[in-house]
N, C-alpha and C positions, 0 to 999 in steps of 0.2 A: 791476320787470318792464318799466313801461312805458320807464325811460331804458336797461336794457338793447336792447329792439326799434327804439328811435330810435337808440342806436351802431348798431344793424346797419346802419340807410337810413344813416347816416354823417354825422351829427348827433354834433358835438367835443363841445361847451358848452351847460350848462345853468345860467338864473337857477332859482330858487326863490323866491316869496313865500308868505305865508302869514298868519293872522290869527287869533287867541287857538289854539287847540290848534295850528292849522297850522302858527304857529311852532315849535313842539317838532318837530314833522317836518320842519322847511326846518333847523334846528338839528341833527336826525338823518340829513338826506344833506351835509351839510357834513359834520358826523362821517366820513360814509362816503368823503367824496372825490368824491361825483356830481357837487358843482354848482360852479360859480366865483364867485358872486353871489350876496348871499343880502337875503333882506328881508321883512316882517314888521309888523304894527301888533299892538297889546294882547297881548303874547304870557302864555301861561299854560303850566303844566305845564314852568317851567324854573325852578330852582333857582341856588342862588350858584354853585357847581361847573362850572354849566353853561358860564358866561360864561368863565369861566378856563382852559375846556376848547377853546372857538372864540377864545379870543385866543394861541391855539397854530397856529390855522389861517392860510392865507394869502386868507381868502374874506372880502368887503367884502361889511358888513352894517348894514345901517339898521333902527333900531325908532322907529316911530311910536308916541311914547308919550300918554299924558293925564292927569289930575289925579286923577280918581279911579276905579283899577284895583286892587283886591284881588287880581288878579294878577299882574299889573307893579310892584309894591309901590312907593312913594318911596323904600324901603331896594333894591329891586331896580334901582329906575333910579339912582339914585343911585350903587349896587356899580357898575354895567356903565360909568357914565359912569368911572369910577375905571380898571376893568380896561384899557377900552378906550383911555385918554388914550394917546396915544400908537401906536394900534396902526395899524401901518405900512399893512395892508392898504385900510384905509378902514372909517372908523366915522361914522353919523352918529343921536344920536336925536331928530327933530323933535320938541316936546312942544306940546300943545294943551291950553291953561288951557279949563277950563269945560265938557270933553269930559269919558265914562264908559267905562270898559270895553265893548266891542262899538261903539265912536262908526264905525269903518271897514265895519262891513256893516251895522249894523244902525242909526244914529241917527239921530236925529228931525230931519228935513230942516226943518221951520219953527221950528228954533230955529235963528236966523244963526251961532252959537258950533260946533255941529256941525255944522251945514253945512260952515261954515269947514274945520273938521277933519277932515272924509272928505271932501272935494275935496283937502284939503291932502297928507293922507297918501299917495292916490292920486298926486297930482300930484309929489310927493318921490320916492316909488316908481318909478315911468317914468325921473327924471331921472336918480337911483341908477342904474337896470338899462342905461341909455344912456351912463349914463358907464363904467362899466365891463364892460359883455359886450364 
């Protein structure tokens, strides 16, 4: 609804980002054809299918990964870096050693290592959304 009422005001292009469930939703307006750009830290609620399914698409996608996510799996990151070798549109996944699951909203700012890594992903994310909108 809401990128419906922004075509009205005449708004072409949308990024999406998104961050553990929100990726499934930046992942579900790709699907849709909403957005041009997509992006994403710790994502969760996506499956092997998933990836196979946006490397069909034409929309340049960054996942901020880390070391230990139960829902980004090593088998998860691993697949997509697989899926995505190669994909034309733009792939990129930063990985941050020594980061957890939720390190992009929620991590412990007095430990240097997340710190590191939600400035990182932040900062990866802008550069992604500027190079390609």
């Amino acid at each position: 609804a809401v990128i419906d009422a922004l075509k009205e005001k005449g708004v072409k292009e949308f990024a999406a980002v998104g961050y553990c469930y929100g990726v499934r939703l930046v992942f579900d307006l790709a699907f849709a054809g909403q957005i041009k750009v997509a992006g994403g830290s710790h994502p969760s609620l996506l499956e092997l299918a998933d990836f196979d399914r946006f490397a069909t698409l034409d929309v340049p996608l960054i996942l901020n990964s880390c070391e230990t996510d139960p829902q980004y799996t090593k088998e998860k990151q691993e697949y997509s870096d697989k899926v995505f070798a190669g994909y034309k549109a733009g792939f990129s996944r930063p990985y941050f050693p020594g980061a957890t699951h939720g390190f992009a909203v929620r991590g412990d700012l007095s430990d240097p290592r997340v710190k590191e890594a939600k400035e990182g992903a932040f900062k990866n994310t802008v550069e992604w959304f500027i190079k390609y909108v």
